[in-house]
PDB file of N, CA, C and O in Angstrom:
ATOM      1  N   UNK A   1       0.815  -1.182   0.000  1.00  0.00           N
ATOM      2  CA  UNK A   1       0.000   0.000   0.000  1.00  0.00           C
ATOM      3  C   UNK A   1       0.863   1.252   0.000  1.00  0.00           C
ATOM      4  O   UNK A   1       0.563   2.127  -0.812  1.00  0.00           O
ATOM      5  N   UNK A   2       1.937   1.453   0.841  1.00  0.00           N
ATOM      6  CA  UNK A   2       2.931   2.775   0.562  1.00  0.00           C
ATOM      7  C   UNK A   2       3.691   2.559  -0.773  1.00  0.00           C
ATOM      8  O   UNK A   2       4.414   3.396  -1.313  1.00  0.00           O
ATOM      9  N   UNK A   3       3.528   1.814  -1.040  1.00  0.00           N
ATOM     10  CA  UNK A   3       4.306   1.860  -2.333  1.00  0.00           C
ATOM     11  C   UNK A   3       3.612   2.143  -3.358  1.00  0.00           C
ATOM     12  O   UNK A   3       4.120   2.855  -4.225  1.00  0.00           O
ATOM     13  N   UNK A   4       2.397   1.696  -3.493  1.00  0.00           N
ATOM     14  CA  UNK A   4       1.352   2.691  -4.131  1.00  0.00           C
ATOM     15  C   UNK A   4       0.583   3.949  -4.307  1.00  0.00           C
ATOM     16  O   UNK A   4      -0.244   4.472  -5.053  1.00  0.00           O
ATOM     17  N   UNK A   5       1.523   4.238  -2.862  1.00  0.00           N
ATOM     18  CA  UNK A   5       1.309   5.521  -2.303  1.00  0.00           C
ATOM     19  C   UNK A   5       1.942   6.529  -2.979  1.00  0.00           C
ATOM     20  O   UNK A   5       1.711   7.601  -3.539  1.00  0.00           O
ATOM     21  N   UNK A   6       3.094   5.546  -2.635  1.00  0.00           N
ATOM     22  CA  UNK A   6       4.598   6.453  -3.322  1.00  0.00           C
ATOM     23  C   UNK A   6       4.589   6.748  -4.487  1.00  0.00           C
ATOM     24  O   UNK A   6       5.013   7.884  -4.702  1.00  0.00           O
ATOM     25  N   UNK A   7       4.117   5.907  -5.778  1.00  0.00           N
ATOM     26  CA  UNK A   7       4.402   6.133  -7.044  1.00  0.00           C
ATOM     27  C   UNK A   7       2.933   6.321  -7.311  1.00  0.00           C
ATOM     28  O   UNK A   7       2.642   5.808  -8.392  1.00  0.00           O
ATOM     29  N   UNK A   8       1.478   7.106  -6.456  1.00  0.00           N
ATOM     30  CA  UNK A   8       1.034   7.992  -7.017  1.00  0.00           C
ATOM     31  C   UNK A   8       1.358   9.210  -6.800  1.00  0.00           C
ATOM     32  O   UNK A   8       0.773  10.025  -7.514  1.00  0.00           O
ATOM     33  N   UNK A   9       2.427   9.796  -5.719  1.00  0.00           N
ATOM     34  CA  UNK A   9       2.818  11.080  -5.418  1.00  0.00           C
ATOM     35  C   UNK A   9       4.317  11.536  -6.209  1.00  0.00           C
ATOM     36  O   UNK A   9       4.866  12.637  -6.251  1.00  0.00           O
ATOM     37  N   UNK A  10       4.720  10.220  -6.803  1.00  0.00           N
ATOM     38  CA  UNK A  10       5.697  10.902  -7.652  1.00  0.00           C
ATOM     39  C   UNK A  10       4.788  11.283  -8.978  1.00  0.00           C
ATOM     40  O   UNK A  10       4.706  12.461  -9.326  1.00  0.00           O
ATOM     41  N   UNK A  11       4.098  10.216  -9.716  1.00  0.00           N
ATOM     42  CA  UNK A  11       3.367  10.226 -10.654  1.00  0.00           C
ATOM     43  C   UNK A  11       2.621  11.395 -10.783  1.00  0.00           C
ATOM     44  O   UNK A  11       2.251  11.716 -11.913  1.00  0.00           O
ATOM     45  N   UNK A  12       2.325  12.116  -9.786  1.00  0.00           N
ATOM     46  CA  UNK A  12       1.372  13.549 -10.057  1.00  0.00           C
ATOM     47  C   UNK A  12       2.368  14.473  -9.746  1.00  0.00           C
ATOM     48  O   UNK A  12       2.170  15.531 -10.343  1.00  0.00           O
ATOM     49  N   UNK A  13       3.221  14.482  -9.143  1.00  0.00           N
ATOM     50  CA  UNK A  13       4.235  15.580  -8.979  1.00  0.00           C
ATOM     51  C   UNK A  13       4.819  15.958 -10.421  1.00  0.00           C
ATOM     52  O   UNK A  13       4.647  17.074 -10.911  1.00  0.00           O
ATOM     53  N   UNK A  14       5.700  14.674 -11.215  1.00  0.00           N
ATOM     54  CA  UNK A  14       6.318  14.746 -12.635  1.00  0.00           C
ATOM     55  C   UNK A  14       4.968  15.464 -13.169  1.00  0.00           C
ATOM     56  O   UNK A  14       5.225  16.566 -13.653  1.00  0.00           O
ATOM     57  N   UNK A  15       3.707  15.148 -13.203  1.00  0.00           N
ATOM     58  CA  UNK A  15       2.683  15.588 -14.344  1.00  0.00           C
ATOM     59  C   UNK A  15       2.873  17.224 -14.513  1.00  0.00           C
ATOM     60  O   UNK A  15       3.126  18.034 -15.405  1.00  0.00           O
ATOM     61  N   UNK A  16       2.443  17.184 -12.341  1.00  0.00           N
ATOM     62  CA  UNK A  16       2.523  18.567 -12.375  1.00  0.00           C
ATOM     63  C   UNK A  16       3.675  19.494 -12.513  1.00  0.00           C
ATOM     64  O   UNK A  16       3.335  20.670 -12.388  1.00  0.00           O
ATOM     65  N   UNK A  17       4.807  19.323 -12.711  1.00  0.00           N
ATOM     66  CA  UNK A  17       5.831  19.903 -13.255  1.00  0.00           C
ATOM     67  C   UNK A  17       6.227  19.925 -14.866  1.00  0.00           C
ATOM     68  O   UNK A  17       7.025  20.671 -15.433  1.00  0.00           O
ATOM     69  N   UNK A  18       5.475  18.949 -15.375  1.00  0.00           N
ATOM     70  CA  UNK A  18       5.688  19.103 -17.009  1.00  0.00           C
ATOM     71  C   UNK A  18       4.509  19.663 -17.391  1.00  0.00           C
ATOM     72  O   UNK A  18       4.252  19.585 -18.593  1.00  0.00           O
ATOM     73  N   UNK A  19       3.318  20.488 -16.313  1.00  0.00           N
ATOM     74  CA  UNK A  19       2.449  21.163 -16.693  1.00  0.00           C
ATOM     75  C   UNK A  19       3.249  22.673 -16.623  1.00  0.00           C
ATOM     76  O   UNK A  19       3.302  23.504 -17.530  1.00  0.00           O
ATOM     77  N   UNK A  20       3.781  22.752 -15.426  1.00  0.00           N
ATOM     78  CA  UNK A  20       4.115  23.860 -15.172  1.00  0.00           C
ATOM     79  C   UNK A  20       4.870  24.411 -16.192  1.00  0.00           C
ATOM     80  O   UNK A  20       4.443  25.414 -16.763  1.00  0.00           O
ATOM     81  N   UNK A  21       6.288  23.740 -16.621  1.00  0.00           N
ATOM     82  CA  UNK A  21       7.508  23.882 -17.411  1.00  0.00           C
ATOM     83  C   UNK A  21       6.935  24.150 -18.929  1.00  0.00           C
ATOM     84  O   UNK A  21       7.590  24.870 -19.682  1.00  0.00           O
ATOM     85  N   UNK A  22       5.791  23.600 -19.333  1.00  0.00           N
ATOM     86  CA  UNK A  22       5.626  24.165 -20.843  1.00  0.00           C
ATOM     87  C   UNK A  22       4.407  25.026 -20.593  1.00  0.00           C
ATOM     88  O   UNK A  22       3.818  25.159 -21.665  1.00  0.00           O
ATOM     89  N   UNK A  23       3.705  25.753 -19.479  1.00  0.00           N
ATOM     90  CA  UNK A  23       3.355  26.817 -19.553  1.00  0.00           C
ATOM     91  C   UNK A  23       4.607  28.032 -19.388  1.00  0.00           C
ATOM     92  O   UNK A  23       4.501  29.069 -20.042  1.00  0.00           O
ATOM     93  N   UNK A  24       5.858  27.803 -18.414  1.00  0.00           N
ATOM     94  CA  UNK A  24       6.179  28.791 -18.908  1.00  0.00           C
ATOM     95  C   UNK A  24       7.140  28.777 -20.020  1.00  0.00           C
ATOM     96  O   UNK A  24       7.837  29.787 -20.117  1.00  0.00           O
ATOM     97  N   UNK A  25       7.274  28.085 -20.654  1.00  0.00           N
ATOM     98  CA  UNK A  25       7.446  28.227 -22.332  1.00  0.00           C
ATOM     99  C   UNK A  25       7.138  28.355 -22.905  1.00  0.00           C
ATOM    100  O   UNK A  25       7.780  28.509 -23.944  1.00  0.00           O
ATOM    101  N   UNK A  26       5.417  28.452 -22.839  1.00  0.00           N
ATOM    102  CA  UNK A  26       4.787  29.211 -23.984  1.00  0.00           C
ATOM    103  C   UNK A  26       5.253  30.552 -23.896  1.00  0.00           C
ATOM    104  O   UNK A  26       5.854  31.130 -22.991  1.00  0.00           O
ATOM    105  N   UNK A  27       4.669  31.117 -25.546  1.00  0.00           N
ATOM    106  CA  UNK A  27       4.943  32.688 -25.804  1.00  0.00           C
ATOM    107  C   UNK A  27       3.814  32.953 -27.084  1.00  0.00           C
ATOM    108  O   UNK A  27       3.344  32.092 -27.828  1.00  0.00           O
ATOM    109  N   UNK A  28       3.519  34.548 -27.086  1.00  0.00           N
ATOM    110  CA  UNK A  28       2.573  34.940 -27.911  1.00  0.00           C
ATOM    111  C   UNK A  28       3.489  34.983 -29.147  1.00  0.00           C
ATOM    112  O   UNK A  28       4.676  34.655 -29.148  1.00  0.00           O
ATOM    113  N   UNK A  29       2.562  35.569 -30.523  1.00  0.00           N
ATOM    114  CA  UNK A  29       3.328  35.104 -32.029  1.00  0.00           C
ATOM    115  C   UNK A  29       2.036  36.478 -32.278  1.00  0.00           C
ATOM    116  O   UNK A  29       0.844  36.623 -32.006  1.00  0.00           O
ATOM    117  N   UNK A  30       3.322  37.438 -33.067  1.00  0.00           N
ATOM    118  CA  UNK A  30       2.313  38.669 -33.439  1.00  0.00           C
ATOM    119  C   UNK A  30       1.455  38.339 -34.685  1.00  0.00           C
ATOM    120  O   UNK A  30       0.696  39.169 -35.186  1.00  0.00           O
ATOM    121  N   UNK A  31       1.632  36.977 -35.195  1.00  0.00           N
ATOM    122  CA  UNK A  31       0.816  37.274 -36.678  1.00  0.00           C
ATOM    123  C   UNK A  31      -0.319  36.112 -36.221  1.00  0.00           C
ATOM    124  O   UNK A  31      -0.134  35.571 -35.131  1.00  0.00           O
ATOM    125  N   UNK A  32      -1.226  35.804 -36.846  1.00  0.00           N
ATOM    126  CA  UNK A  32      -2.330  35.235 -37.106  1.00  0.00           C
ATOM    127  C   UNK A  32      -2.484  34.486 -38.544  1.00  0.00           C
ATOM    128  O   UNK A  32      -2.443  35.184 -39.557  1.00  0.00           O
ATOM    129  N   UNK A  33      -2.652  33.152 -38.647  1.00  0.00           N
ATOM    130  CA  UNK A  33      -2.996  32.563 -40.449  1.00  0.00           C
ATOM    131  C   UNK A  33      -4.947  32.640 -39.662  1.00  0.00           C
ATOM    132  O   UNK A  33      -5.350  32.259 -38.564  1.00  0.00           O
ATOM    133  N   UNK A  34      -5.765  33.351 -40.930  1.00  0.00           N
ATOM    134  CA  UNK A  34      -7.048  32.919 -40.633  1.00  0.00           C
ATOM    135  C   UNK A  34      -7.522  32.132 -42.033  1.00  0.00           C
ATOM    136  O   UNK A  34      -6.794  31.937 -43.006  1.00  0.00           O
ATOM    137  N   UNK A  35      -9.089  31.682 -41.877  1.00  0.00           N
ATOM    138  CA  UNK A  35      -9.483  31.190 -43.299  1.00  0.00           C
ATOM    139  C   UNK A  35     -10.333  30.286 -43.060  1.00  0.00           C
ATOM    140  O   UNK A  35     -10.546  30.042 -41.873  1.00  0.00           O
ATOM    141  N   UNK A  36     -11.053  29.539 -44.066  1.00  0.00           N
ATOM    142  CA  UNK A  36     -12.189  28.365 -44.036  1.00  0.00           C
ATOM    143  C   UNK A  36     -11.620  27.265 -42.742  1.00  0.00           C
ATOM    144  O   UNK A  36     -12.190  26.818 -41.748  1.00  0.00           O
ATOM    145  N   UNK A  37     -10.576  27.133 -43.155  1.00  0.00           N
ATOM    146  CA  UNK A  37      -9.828  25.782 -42.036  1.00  0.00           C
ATOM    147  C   UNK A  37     -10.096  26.072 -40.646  1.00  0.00           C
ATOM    148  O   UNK A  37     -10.671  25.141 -40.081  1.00  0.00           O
ATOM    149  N   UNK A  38      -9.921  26.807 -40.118  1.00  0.00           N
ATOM    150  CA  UNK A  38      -9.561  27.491 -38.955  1.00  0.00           C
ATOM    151  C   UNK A  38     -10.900  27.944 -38.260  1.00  0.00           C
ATOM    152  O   UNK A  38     -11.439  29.043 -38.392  1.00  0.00           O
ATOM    153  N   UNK A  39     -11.391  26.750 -37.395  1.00  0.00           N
ATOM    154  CA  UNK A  39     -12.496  27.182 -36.721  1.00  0.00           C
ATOM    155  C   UNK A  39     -12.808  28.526 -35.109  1.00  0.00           C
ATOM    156  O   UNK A  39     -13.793  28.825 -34.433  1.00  0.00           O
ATOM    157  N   UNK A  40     -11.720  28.847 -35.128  1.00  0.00           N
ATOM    158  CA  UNK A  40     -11.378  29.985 -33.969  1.00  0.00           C
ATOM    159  C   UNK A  40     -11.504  31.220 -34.868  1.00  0.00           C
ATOM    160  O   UNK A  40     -11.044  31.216 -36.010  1.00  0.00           O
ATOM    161  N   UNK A  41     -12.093  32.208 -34.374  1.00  0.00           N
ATOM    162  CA  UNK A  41     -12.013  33.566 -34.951  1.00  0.00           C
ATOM    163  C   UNK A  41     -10.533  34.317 -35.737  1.00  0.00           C
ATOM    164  O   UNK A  41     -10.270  34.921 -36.777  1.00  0.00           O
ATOM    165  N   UNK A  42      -9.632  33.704 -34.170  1.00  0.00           N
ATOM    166  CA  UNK A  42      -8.506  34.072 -33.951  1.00  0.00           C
ATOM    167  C   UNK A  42      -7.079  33.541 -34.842  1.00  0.00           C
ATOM    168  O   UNK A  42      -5.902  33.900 -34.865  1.00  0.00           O
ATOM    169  N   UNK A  43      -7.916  32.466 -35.559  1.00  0.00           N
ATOM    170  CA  UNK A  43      -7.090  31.583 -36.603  1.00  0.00           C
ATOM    171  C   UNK A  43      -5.829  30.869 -35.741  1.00  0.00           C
ATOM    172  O   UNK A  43      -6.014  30.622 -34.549  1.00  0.00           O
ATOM    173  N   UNK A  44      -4.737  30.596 -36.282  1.00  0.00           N
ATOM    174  CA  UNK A  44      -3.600  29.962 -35.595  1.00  0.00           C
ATOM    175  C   UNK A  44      -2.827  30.750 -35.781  1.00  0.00           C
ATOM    176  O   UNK A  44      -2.492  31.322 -36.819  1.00  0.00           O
ATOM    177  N   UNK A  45      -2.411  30.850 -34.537  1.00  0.00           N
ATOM    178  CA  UNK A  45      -1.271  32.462 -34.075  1.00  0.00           C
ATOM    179  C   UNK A  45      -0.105  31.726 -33.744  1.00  0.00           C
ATOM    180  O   UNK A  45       0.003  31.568 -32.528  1.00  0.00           O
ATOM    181  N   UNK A  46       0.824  31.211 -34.436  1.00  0.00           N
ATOM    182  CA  UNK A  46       1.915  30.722 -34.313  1.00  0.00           C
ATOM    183  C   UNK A  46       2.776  31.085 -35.223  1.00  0.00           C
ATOM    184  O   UNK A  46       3.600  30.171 -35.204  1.00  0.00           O
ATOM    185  N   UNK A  47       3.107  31.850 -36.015  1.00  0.00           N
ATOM    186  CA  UNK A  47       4.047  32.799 -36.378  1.00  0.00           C
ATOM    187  C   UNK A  47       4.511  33.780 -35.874  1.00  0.00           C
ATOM    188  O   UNK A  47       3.788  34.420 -35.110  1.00  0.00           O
ATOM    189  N   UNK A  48       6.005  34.271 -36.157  1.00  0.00           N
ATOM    190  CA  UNK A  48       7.466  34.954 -35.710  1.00  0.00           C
ATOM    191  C   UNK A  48       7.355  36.085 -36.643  1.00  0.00           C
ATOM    192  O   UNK A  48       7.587  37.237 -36.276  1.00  0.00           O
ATOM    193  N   UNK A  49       6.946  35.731 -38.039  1.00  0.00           N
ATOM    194  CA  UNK A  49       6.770  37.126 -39.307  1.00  0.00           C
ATOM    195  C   UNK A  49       5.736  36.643 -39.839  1.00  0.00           C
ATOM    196  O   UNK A  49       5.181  35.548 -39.751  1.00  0.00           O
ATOM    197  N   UNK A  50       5.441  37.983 -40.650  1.00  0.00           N
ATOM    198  CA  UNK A  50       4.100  38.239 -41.839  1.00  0.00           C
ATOM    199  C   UNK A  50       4.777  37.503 -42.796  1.00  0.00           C
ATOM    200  O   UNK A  50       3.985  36.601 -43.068  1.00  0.00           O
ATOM    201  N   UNK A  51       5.766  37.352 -43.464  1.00  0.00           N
ATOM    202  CA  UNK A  51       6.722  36.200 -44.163  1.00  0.00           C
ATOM    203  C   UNK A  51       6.408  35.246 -43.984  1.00  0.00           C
ATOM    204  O   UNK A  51       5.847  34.696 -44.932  1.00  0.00           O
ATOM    205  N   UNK A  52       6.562  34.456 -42.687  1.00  0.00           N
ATOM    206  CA  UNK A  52       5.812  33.282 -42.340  1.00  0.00           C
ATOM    207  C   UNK A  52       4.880  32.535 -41.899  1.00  0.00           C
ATOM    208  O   UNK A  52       4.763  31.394 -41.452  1.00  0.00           O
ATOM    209  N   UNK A  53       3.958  33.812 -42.216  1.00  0.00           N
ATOM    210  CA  UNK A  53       2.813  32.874 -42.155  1.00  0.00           C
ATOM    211  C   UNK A  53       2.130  33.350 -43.728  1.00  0.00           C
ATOM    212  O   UNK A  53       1.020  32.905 -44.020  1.00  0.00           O
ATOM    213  N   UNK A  54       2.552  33.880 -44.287  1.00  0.00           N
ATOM    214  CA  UNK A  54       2.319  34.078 -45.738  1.00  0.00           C
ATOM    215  C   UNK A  54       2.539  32.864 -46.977  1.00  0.00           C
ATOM    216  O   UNK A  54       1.849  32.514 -47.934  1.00  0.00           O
ATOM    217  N   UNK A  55       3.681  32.488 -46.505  1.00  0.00           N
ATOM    218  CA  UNK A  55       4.375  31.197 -46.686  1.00  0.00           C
ATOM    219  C   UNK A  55       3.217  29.976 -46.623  1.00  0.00           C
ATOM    220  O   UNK A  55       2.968  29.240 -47.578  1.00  0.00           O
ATOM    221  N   UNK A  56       2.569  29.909 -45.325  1.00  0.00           N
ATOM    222  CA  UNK A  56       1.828  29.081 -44.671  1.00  0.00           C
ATOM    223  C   UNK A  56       0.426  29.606 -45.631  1.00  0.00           C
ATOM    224  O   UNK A  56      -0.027  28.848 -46.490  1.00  0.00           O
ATOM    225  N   UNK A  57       0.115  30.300 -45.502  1.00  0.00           N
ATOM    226  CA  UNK A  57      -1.301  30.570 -46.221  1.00  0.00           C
ATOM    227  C   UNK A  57      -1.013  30.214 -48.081  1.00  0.00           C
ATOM    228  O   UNK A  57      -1.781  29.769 -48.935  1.00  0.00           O
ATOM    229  N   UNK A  58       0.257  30.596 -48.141  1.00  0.00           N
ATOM    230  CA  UNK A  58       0.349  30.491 -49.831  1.00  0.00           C
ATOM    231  C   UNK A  58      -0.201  29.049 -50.666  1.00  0.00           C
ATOM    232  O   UNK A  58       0.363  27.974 -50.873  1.00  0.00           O
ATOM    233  N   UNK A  59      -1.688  29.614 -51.067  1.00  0.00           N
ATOM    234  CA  UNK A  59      -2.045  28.166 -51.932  1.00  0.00           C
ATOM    235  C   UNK A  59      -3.594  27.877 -51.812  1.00  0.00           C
ATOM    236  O   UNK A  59      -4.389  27.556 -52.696  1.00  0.00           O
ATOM    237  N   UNK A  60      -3.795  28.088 -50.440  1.00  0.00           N
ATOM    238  CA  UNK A  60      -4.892  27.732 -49.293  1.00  0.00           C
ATOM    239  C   UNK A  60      -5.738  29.209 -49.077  1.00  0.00           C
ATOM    240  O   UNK A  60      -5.283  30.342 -48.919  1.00  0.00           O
ATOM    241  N   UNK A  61      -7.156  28.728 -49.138  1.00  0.00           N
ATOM    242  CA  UNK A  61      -8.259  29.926 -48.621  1.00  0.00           C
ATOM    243  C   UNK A  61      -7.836  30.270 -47.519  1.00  0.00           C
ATOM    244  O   UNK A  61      -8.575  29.875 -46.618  1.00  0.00           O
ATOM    245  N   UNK A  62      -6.785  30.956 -47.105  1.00  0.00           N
ATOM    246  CA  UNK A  62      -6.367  31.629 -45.798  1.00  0.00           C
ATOM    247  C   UNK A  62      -5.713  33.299 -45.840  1.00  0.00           C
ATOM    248  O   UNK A  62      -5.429  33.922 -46.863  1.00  0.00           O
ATOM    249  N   UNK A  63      -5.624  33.627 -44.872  1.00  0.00           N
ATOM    250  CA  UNK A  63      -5.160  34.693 -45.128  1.00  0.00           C
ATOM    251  C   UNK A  63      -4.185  35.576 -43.630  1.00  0.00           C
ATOM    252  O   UNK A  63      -4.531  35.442 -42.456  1.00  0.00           O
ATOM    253  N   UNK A  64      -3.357  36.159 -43.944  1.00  0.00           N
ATOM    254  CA  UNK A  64      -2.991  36.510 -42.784  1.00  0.00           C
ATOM    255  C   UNK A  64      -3.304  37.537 -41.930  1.00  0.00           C
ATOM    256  O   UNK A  64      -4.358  38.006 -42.359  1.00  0.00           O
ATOM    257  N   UNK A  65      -2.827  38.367 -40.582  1.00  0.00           N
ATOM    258  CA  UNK A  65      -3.630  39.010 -39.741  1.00  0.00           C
ATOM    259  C   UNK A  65      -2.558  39.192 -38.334  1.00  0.00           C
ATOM    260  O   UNK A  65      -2.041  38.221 -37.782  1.00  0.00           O
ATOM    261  N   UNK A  66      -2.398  40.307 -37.992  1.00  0.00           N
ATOM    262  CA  UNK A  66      -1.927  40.508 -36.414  1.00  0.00           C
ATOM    263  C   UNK A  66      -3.092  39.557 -35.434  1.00  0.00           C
ATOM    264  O   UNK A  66      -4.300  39.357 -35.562  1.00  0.00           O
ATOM    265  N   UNK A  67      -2.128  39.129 -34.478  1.00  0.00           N
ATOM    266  CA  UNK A  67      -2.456  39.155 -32.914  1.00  0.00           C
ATOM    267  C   UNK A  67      -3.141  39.792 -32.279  1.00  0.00           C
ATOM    268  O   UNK A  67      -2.564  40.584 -31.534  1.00  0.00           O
ATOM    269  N   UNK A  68      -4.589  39.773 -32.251  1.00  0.00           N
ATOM    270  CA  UNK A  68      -4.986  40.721 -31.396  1.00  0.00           C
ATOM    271  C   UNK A  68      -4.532  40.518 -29.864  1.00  0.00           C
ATOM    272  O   UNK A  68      -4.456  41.441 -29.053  1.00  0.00           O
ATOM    273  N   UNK A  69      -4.279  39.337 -29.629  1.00  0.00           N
ATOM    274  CA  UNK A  69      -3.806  39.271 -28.049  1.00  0.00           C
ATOM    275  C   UNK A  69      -2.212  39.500 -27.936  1.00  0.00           C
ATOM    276  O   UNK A  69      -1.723  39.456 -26.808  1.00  0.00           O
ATOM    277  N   UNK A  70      -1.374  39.744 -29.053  1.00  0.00           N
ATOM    278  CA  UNK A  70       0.051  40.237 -28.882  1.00  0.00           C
ATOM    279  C   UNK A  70       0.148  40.998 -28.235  1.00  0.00           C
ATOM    280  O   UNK A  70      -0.317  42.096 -28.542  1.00  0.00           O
ATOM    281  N   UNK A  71       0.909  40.771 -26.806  1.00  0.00           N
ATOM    282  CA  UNK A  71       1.471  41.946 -25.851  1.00  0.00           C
ATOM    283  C   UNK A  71       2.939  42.482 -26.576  1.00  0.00           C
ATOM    284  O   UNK A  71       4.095  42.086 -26.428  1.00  0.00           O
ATOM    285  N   UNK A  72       2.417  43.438 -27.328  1.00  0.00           N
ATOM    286  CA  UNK A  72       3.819  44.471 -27.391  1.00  0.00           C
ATOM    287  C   UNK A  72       5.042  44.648 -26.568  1.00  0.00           C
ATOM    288  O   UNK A  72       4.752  45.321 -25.579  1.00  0.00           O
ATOM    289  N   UNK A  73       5.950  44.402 -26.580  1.00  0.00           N
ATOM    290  CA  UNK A  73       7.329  45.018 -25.482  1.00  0.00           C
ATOM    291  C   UNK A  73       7.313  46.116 -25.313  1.00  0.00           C
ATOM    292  O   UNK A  73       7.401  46.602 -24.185  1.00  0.00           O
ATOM    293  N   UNK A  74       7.149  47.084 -26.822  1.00  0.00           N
ATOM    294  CA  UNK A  74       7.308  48.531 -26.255  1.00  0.00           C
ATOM    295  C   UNK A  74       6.192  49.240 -26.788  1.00  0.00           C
ATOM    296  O   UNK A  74       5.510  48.889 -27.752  1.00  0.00           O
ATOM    297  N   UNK A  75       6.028  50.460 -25.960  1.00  0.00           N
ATOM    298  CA  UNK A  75       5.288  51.460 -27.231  1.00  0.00           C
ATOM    299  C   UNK A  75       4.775  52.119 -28.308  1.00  0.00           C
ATOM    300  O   UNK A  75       5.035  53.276 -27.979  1.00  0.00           O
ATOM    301  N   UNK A  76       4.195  52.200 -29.432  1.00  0.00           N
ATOM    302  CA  UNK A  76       4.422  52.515 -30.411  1.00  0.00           C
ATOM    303  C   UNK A  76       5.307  54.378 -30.033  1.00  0.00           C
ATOM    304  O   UNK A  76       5.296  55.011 -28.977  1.00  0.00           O
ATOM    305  N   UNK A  77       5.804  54.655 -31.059  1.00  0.00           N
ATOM    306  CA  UNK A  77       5.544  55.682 -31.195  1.00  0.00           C
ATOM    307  C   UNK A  77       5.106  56.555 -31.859  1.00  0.00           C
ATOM    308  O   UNK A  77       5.089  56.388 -33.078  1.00  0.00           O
ATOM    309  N   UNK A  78       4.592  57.814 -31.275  1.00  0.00           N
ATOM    310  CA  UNK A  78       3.979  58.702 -31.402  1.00  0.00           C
ATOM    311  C   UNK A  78       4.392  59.875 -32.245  1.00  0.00           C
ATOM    312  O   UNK A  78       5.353  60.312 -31.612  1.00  0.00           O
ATOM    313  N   UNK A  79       4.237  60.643 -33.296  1.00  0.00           N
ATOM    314  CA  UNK A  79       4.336  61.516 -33.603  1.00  0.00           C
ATOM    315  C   UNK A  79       4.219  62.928 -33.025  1.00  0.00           C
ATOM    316  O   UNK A  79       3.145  63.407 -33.387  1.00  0.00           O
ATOM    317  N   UNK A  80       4.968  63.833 -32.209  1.00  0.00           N
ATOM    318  CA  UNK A  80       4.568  65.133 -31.685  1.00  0.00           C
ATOM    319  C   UNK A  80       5.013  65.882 -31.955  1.00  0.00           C
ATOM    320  O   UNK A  80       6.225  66.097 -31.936  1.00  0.00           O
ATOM    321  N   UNK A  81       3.769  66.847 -32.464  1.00  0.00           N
ATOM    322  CA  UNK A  81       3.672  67.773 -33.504  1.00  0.00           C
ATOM    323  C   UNK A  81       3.865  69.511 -32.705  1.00  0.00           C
ATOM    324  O   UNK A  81       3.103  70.052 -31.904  1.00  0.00           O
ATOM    325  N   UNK A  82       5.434  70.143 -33.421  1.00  0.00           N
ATOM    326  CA  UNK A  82       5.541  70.997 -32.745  1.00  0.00           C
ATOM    327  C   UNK A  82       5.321  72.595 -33.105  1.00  0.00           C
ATOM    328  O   UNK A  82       5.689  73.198 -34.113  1.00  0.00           O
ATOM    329  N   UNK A  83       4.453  73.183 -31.714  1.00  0.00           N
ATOM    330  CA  UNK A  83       4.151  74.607 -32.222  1.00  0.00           C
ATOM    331  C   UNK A  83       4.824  75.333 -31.666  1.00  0.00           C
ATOM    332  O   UNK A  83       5.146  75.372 -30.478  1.00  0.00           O
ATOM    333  N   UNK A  84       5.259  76.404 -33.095  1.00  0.00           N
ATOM    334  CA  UNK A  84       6.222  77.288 -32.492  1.00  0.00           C
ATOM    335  C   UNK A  84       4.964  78.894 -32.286  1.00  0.00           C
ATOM    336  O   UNK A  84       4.195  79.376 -33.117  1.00  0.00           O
ATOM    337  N   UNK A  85       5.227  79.282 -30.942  1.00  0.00           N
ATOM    338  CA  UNK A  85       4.473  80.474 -30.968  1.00  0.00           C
ATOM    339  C   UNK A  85       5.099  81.749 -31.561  1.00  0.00           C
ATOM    340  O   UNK A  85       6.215  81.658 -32.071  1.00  0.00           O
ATOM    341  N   UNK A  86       4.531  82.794 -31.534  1.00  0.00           N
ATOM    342  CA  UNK A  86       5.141  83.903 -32.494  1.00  0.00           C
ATOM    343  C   UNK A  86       5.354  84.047 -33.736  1.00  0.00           C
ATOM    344  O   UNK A  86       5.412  85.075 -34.411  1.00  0.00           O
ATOM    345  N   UNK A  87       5.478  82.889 -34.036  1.00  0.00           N
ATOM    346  CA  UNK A  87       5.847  82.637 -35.537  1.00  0.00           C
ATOM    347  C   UNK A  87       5.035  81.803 -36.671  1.00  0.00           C
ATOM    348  O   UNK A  87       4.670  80.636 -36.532  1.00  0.00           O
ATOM    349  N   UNK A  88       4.807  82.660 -37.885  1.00  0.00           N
ATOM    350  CA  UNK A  88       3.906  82.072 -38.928  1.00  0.00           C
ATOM    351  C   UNK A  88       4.251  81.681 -39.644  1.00  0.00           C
ATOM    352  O   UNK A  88       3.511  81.198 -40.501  1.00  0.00           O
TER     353      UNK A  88
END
């Protein structure tokens, strides 16, 4: 009986650590392939470039598309537009 004990508490420990370890290896992918295939709104968001998933759509009723759930690193930037007073 402890020994059955034992190798169900290793047995769920390994699970739960090869759950953990490829959540944090996932990562978001800024492009999107959408199209007939692709029953998610969101299409399959597993592309690095618009290149490659262009690649991937080339042939096939698909088409490509940003991430709407891509978390950006940085900011865009902004254009600021400067007024000079006094002067016309």
């Amino acid at each position: 009986m402890r020994c059955l004990f034992s190798i169900a508490v290793a047995l769920s420990a390994a699970v739960s650590t090869g759950i953990t370890t490829a959540s944090a290896q996932a990562r978001d992918y800024p492009f999107c392939i959408k199209g007939a295939n692709y029953v998610s709104s969101v299409g399959d968001c597993s592309f690095d470039t618009y290149q490659q998933c262009l690649d991937t759509a080339s042939g096939r009723y698909a088409f490509c598309d940003r991430n709407p759930y891509f978390a950006q690193t940085s900011k865009p930037k902004v254009a600021k537009r400067r007024i000079r007073s006094g002067q016309q």
